[in-house]
C-alpha positions in Angstrom: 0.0 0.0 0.0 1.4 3.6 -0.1 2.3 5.9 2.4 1.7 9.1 2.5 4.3 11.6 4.0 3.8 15.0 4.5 6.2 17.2 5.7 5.1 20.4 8.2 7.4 22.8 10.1 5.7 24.5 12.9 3.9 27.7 12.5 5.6 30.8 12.6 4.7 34.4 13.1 5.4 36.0 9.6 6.4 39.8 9.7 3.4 41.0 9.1 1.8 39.4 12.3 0.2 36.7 10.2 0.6 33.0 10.9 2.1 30.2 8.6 -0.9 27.5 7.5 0.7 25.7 4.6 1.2 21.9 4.7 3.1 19.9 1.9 2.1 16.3 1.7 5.0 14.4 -0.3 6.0 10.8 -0.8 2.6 10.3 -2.3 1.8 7.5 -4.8 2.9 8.9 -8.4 -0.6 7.0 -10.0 -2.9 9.0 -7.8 -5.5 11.6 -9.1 -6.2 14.7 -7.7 -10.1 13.4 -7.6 -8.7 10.2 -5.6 -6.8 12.4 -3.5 -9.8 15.1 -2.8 -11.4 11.9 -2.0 -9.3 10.7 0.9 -8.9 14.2 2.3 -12.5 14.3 2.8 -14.6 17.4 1.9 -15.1 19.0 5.7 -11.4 19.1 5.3 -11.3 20.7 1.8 -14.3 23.4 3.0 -11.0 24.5 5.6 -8.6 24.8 2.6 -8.3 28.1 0.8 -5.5 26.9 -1.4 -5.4 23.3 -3.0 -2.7 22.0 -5.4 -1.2 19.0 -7.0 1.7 17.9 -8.5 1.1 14.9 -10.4 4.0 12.2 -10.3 5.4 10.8 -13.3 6.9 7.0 -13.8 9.9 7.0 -16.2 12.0 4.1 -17.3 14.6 4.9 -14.8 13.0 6.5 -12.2 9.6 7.4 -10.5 8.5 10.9 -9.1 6.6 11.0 -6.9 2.9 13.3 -6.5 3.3 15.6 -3.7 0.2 18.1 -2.9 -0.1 21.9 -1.0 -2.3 22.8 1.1 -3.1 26.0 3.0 -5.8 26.0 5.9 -7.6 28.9 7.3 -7.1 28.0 10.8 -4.1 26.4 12.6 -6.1 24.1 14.7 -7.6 22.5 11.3 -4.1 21.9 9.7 -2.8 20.2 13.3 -5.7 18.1 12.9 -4.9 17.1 9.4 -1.5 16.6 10.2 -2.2 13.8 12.9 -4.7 12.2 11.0 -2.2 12.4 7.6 0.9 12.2 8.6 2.3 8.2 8.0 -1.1 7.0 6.0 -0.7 4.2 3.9 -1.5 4.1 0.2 -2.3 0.6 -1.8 -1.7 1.2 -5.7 -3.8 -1.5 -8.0 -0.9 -4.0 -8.0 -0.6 -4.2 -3.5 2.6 -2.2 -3.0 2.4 0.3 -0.3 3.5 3.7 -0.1 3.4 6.0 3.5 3.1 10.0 2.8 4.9 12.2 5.2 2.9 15.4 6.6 
């Protein structure tokens, strides 16, 4: 199955007195969809989101890339929530291999 990894750094206050809410998830599976994705993020998370975008990953004969996906939430508590509920999940592609995402 794959894992999805996401990677967060704590929020900071910006100069401007404003509050860092962006989240990348990476390590996800490069064969995902961004409709598969919206799917397993769930739309009460989504309706938090005021910035959504993916990076589709690519398979080459050498190598694979993997999809990696930004989000930016309204409100810090949402994005902590996200984060522990995100952070080490476990993707299945069609043929059984797994793949964790990072937070």
């Amino acid at each position: 199955f794959f894992r999805l990894f996401m990677h967060m750094s704590q929020p900071t206050r910006l100069g401007h007195g404003k509050t860092k809410t962006k989240i990348v998830i990476r390590h996800l599976p490069w064969s995902i969809t961004e409709e598969k994705l919206r799917d397993v993020i769930g739309e009460d998370v989504l309706n938090a989101v005021d910035y959504f975008h993916f990076d589709k990953g690519k398979q080459g004969s050498k190598r694979k890339v993997d999809s990696r996906c930004v989000l930016h939430f309204t409100e810090v508590e949402r994005l902590y929530d996200f984060a522990d509920v995100f952070d080490g999940k476990v993707f299945v592609d069609q043929k059984g291999r797994e793949q964790v995402c990072r937070v």
